[in-house]
N, C-alpha and C positions, 0 to 999 in steps of 0.2 A: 504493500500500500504506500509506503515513504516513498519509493520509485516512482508512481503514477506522481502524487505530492508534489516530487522535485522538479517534474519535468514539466508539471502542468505550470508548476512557478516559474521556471525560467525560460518559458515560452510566453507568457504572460508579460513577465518585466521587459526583455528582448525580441519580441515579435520574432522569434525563429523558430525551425523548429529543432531539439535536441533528445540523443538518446542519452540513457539511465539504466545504469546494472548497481550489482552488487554483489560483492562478494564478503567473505570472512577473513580478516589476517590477524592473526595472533589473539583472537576472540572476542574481538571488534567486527564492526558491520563497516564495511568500508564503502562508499560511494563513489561510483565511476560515471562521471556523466563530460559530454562533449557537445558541440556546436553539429547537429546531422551532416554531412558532407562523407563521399562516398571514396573520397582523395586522400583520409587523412592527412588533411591540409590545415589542421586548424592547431587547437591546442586543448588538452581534457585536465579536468581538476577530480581530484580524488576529497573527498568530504568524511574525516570518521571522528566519533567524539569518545573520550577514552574516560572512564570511572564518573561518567556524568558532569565533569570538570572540565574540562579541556577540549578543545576543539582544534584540530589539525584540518590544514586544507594545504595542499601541495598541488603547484601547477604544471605540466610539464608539454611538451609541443610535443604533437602524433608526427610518424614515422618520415614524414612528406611534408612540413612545415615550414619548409626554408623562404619560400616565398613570403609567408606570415611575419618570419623574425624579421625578412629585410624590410619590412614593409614598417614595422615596429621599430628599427633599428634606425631608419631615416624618416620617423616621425617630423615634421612641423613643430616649430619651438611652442605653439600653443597648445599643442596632445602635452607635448613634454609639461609643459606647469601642473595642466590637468591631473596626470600623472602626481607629478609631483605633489601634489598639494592631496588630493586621495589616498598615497599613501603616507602625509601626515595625520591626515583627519583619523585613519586607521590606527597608526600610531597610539594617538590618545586617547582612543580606545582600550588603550594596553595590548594591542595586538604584537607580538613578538615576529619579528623578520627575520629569516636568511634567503638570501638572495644570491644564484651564482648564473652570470654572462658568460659563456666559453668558458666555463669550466673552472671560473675564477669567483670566489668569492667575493662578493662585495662589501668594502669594509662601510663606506657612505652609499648613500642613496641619494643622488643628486646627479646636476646635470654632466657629469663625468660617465652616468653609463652609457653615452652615446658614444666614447670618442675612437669604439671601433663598431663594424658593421657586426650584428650581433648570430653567431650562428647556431649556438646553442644555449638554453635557458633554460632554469630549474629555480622554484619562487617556493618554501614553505610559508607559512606562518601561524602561530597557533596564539591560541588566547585561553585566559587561565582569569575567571570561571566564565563559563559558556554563558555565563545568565548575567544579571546585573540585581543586585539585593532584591529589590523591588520587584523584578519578574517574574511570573511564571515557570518552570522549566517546562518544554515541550519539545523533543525531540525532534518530529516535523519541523518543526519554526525553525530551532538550530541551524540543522542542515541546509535547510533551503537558504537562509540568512546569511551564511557565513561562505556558502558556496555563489551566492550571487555575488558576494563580495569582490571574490576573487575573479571575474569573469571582468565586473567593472573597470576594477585594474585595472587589467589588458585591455579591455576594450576600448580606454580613455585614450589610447594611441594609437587607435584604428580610425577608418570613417565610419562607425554603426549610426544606421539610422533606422526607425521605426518605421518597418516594409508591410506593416499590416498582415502580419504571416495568419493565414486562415488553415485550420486541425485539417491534415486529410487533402490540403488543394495545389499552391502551387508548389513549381520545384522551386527550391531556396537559389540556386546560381550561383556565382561567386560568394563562397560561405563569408568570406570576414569581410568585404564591400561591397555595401550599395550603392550603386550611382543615384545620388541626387543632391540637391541641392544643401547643401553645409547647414543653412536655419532653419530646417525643419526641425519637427520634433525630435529628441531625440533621448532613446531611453536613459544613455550614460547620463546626459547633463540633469535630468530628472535626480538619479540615486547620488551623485555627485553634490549637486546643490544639497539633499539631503543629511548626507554624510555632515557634511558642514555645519549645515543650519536647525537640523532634527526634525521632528514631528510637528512641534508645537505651533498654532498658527501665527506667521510675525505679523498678524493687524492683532488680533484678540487675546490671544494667547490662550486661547481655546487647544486644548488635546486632549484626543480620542482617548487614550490608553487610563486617562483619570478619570474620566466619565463612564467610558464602557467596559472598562477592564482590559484582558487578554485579546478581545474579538477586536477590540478599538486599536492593538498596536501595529504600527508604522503604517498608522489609516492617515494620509493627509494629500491634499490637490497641491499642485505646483503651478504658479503663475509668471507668466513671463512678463516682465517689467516693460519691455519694447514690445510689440505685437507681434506675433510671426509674420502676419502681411506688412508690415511696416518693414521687415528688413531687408537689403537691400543682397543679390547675389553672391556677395565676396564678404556677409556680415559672419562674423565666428560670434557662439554663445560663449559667453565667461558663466561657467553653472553660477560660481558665487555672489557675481557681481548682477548677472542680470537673471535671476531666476530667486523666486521666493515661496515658503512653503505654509498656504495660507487654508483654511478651513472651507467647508464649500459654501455655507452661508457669505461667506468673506469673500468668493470666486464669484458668487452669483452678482454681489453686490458692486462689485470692480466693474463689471459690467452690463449695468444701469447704463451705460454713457459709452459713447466711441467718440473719442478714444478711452478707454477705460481709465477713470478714477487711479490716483495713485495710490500706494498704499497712506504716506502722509496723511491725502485727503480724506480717507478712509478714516483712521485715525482720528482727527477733529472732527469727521459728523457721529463716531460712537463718542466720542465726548464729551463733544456738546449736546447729545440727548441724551447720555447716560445724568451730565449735568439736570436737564428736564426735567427726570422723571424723577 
């Protein structure tokens, strides 16, 4: 059942479609899941969580990947921040890093892993406890959480964009890009912005997870500060700077008006009739 779980989640977050196994190693259930492509061209992440504490996700490129790394390897200096800046957010999370480029460990994480073309890559990283005091534990959540994580990564130095992948219809294509336009939706800058800014609404500060519980977590809309029809061909999203993680009462109300209300503005009319009432 975790299998179905995983794959329904990260065909959901990523609009692609992806397979899902599992097997046993040293008396852990270990997760093997990858991007569908029939090339082993992509890269697959292994998901297993050891004594209910710990959570291990290791990344490694399928057998046929080379394509993938150079493509990763001579990233655009704005994937690279991106990058960069996800795995601090992760970071302070307490997530723990070993990172090895050609076979070389990496002692920083910074913009020094570009300065060769990268041919071979191997990413652990684990986090010690799976949960956060306040949590829940649930197993499903875990897995799918900490393995979508991992996918974001890498992804943030690719071009992914949300292809509307529909269960059962078309062929995926070139598994790691889609050709289109740079400002579209797109799922990294969604979990990215997130990572940074969290759940909680920034006009209200309304969150799910304290009103509803367990059902209510990492429930929240993400609104784009510039409008996607407003940007122009050659616009890059900065998740941090122009993306923001707001409630949907809060989404509905942004867009009262074209061009949508700022949040600011937003801000002073709960104010001023919270003042009212």
């Amino acid at each position: 059942m975790l299998c179905k779980d995983l794959q329904k989640y990260l065909e959901d977050v990523f609009s692609m479609p992806f397979c899902v196994s599992v097997e046993t190693q040293d008396g852990d259930d270990v997760y093997l899941s990858y991007p569908k492509n029939e090339d082993q061209a992509f890269f697959e992440v292994h998901t297993r969580i050891k004594n209910n504490i710990r959570v291990v996700v290791e990344i490694e490129p399928q057998k046929y990947a080379a394509q993938l790394l150079r493509e990763m390897s001579y990233a655009p200096n704005d994937k690279k921040k991106i990058f960069l800046s996800y795995y601090e957010a992760l970071r302070c999370k307490r997530v723990k890093f070993e990172l090895k480029i050609n076979g070389t460990l990496c002692d920083q994480i910074d913009d020094s892993l570009w300065k060769d073309s990268w041919k071979q890559l191997y990413c652990r990283f684990t986090r010690v406890p799976v949960i956060d005091l306040n949590d829940e534990y649930d197993e499903s959540f875990v897995v799918c959480e900490w393995t979508k994580q991992a996918y974001t990564l890498f992804f943030a130095l690719l071009n992914i964009v949300d292809a509307e992948f529909e269960y059962g219809g078309k062929e995926e294509g070139n598994c790691f890009q889609v050709v289109a336009n740079r400002y579209e939706r797109n799922p990294i800058n969604r979990e990215l912005c997130l990572a940074k800014k969290g759940y909680a609404c920034g006009i209200c500060g309304f969150d799910f997870k304290t009103v509803y519980g367990i059902i209510g977590q990492k429930f929240i809309h993400v609104h784009h500060l510039i409008p996607v029809s407003k940007m122009g061909p050659n616009y890059v999203v900065n998740p941090v700077k122009d993306l923001i993680p707001i409630c949907p009462n809060c989404h509905a109300m942004l867009h009262r008006k074209d061009p949508p209300y700022t949040p600011e503005e937003m801000r002073d009319i709960l104010a001023i009739n919270q003042i009212d009432s």
